[in-house]
C-alpha positions in Angstrom: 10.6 -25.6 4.7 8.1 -22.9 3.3 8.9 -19.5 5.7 6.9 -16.8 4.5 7.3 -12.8 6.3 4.8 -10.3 5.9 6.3 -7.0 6.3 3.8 -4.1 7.0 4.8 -0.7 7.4 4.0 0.1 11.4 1.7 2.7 12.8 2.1 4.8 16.1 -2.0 4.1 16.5 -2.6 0.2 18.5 -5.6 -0.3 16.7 -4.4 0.4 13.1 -1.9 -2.0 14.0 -4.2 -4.6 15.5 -6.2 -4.0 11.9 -2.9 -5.3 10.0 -2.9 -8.7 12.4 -6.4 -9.7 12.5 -6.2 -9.4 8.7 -2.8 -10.8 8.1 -3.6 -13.7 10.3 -6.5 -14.5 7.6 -4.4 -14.6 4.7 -1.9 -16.8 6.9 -4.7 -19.2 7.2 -5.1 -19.6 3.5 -1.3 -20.3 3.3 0.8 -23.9 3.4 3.7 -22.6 4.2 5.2 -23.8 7.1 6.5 -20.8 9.0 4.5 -17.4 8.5 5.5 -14.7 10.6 4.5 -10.7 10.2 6.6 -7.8 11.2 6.5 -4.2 11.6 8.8 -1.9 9.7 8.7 1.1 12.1 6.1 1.5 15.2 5.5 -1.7 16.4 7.1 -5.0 16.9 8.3 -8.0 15.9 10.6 -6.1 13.8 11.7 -7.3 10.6 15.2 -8.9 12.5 13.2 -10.1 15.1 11.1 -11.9 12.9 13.7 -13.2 11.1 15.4 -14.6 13.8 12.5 -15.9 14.7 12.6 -17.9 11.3 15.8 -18.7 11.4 15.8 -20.1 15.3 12.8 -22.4 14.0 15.6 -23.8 11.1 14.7 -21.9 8.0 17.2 -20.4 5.9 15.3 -19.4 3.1 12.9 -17.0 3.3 10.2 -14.9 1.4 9.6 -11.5 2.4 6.4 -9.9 1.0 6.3 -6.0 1.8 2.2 -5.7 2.5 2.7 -1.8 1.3 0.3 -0.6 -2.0 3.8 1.3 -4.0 7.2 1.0 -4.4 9.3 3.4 -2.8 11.9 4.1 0.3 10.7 1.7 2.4 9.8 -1.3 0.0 13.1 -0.5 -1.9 15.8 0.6 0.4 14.8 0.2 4.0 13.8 -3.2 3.9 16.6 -4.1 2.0 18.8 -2.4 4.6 17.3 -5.1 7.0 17.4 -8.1 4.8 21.3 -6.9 4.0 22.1 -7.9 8.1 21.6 -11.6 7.6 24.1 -12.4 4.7 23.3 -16.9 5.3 19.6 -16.4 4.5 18.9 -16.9 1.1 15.7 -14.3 0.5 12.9 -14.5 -2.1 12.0 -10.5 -1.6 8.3 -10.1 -3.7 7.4 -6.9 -5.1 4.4 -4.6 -3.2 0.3 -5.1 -4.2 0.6 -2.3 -6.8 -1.7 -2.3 -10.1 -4.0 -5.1 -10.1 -7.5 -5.7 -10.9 -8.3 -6.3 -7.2 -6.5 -3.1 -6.3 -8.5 -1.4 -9.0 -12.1 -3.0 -7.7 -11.2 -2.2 -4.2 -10.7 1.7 -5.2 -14.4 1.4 -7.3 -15.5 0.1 -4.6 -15.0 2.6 -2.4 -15.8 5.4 -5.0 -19.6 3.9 -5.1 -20.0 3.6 -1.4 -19.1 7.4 -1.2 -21.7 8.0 -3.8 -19.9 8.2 -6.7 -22.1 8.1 -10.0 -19.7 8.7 -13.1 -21.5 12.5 -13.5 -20.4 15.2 -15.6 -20.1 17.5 -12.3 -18.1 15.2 -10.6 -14.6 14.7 -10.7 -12.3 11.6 -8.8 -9.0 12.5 -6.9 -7.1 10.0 -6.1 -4.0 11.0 -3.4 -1.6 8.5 -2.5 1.5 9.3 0.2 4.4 10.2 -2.5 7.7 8.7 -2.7 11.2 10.2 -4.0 11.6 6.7 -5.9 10.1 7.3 -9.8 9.2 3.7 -10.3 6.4 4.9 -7.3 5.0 7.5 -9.3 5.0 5.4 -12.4 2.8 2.3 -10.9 0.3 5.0 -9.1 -0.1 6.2 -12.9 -1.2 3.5 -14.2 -3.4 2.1 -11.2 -5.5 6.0 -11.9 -5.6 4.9 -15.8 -6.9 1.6 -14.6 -9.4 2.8 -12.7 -10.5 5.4 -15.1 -11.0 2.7 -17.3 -13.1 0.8 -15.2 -15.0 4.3 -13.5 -15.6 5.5 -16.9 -14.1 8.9 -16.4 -10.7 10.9 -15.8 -9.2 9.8 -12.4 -6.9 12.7 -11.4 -4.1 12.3 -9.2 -1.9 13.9 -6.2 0.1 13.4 -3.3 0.7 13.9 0.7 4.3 14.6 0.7 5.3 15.3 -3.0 3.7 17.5 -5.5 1.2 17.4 -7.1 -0.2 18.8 -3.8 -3.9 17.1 -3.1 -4.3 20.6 -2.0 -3.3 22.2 -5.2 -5.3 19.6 -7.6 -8.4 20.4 -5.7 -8.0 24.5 -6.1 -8.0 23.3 -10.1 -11.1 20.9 -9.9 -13.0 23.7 -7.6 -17.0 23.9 -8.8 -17.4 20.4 -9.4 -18.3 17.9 -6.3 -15.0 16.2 -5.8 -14.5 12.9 -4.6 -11.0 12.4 -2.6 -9.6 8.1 -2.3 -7.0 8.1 -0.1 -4.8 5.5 -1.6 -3.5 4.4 2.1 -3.6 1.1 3.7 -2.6 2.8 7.3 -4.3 6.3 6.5 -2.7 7.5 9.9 -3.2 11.2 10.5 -3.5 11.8 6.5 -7.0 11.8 6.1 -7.7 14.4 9.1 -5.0 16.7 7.7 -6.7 16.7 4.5 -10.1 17.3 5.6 -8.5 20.3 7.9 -6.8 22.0 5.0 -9.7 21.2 2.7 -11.9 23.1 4.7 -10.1 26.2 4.1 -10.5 25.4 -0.2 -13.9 24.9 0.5 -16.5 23.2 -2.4 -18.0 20.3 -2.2 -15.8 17.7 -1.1 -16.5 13.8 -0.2 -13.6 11.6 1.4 -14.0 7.9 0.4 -13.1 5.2 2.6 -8.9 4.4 1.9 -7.6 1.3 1.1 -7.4 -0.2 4.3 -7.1 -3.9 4.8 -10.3 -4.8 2.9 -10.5 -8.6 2.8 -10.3 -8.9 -1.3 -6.6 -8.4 -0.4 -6.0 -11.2 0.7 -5.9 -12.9 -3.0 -3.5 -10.4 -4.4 -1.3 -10.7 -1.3 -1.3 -14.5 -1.7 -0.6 -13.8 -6.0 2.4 -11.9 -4.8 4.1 -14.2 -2.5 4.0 -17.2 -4.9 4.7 -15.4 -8.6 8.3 -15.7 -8.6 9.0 -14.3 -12.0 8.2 -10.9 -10.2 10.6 -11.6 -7.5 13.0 -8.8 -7.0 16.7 -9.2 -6.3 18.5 -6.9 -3.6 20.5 -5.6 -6.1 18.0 -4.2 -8.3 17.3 -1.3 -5.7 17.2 2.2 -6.1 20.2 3.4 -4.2 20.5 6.9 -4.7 
C-alpha cells in the first residue's frame, strides 16, 4: 500500500504549527495514497518514529518520506536520516526538499509585489534564507535568487540568519536604496522580529515582505516531489561530516 510521511521541521509557536496541519491536510486530500501521516522534526509531535510506527502498525513497510523544508541542509540531510536509520525493515523512498522550482520562484514574486515591489533603479531585493553548514544548501539558494532575478528583472542579492553573508551586513552595503527584505522561511519563527530589531539600528528604508509560509501554490510542488522518483535520494548519499 501507498504510505506517504510529510516531515516538517517543528516550531515552539501552536499556531505556526497548526499553520503546517491545516495546510498539509490539503495537500493529503489531493493524494491516493493509502496511508498519509505528518510529523514534526523537533517541537511538536507525532515525531518522525511515532509516525512511523504509526505506518508500520497499520501494515506498511515501505514508505515515502517527503521533508516539507525549502533547502537542503542538517536537518533534511542528516537528522532525518538519523531517524529513518532506527527502523532497518522499512524500505524508505526519502524525496529531496521543495528547493528551486518555478512555483517556489512565483511564490517569492509574489510576495515581492504585494510588498510593493516595482523593479526600480532605487530599489534593491534581499533575499535571506536561515543558512546551513551543508554546501549543497548554499548552492540551491543560489540559483533559486538567479531564478528569480530572472523572472523580477533585476539583481536578487542574498544573505543569511545564522551563516554569513550576514542579512545585516548586505544591508549596510545596499544602504541609500529602499530595500526590500524576503525571508526565505516557511516557519519564520522569531527571525523576522530579530531582523526588524537589528535593522532598526542600520536604519534606511527598509520593507519586510511576507516569507514563504505555507502559501497554498505549494501544494503542487509538494505533490511533484513525492511522486518524481528519479530525484529520490538514498541514505547513503548524505553529507556526513
Amino acid at each position: 500500500m501507498e504510505t506517504i510521511i510529510y516531515i516538517a521541521h517543528g516550531s515552539r509557536r501552536d499556531t505556526a504549527n497548526r499553520k503546517f496541519i491545516d495546510f498539509i491536510q490539503n495537500v493529503m486530500q489531493q493524494s491516493s495514497a493509502t496511508i498519509q501521516i505528518f510529523a514534526f522534526l523537533e517541537h511538536a509531535g507525532p515525531s518522525v518514529a511515532q509516525a512511523i510506527e504509526t505506518c508500520i502498525n497499520q501494515g506498511a513497510n515501505e514508505i515515502t518520506v517527503v521533508p516539507v523544508f525549502l533547502l537542503p541542509g542538517i536537518h533534511a540531510n542528516l537528522d532525518i536520516q538519523a531517524e529513518l536509520e532506527r527502523f532497518p525493515n522499512v524500505i524508505f523512498h526519502y524525496r529531496r526538499p521543495l528547493g528551486v522550482d518555478d512555483i517556489m520562484v512565483e511564490i517569492l514574486a509574489d510576495r515581492l509585489a504585494a510588498a510593493g515591489f516595482g523593479g526600480q533603479e532605487d530599489e534593491a531585493v534581499l533575499l535571506v534564507s536561515h543558512g546551513s553548514r551543508v554546501p549543497e544548501a548554499a548552492v540551491e539558494f543560489e540559483k533559486l535568487a538567479i531564478s528569480l532575478a530572472e523572472k523580477i528583472g533585476c539583481d536578487v542579492h542574498r544573505a543569511y540568519v545564522t551563516t554569513p553573508v550576514f542579512y545585516h551586513e548586505m544591508v549596510r552595503k545596499l544602504v541609500g536604496q529602499k530595500i526590500f527584505i524576503l525571508p526565505h522561511f516557511l516557519f519564520s519563527g522569531g527571525y523576522t522580529v530579530k531582523m526588524k530589531r537589528e535593522l532598526d539600528v542600520v536604519g534606511g528604508d527598509i520593507i519586510f515582505c511576507e516569507p514563504v509560509g505555507f502559501d497554498e501554490k505549494l501544494i503542487p510542488l509538494i505533490e511533484k516531489r513525492a511522486t518524481e522518483v528519479e530525484h529520490e535520494l538514498k541514505l547513503s548519499d548524505y553529507v556526513t561530516a
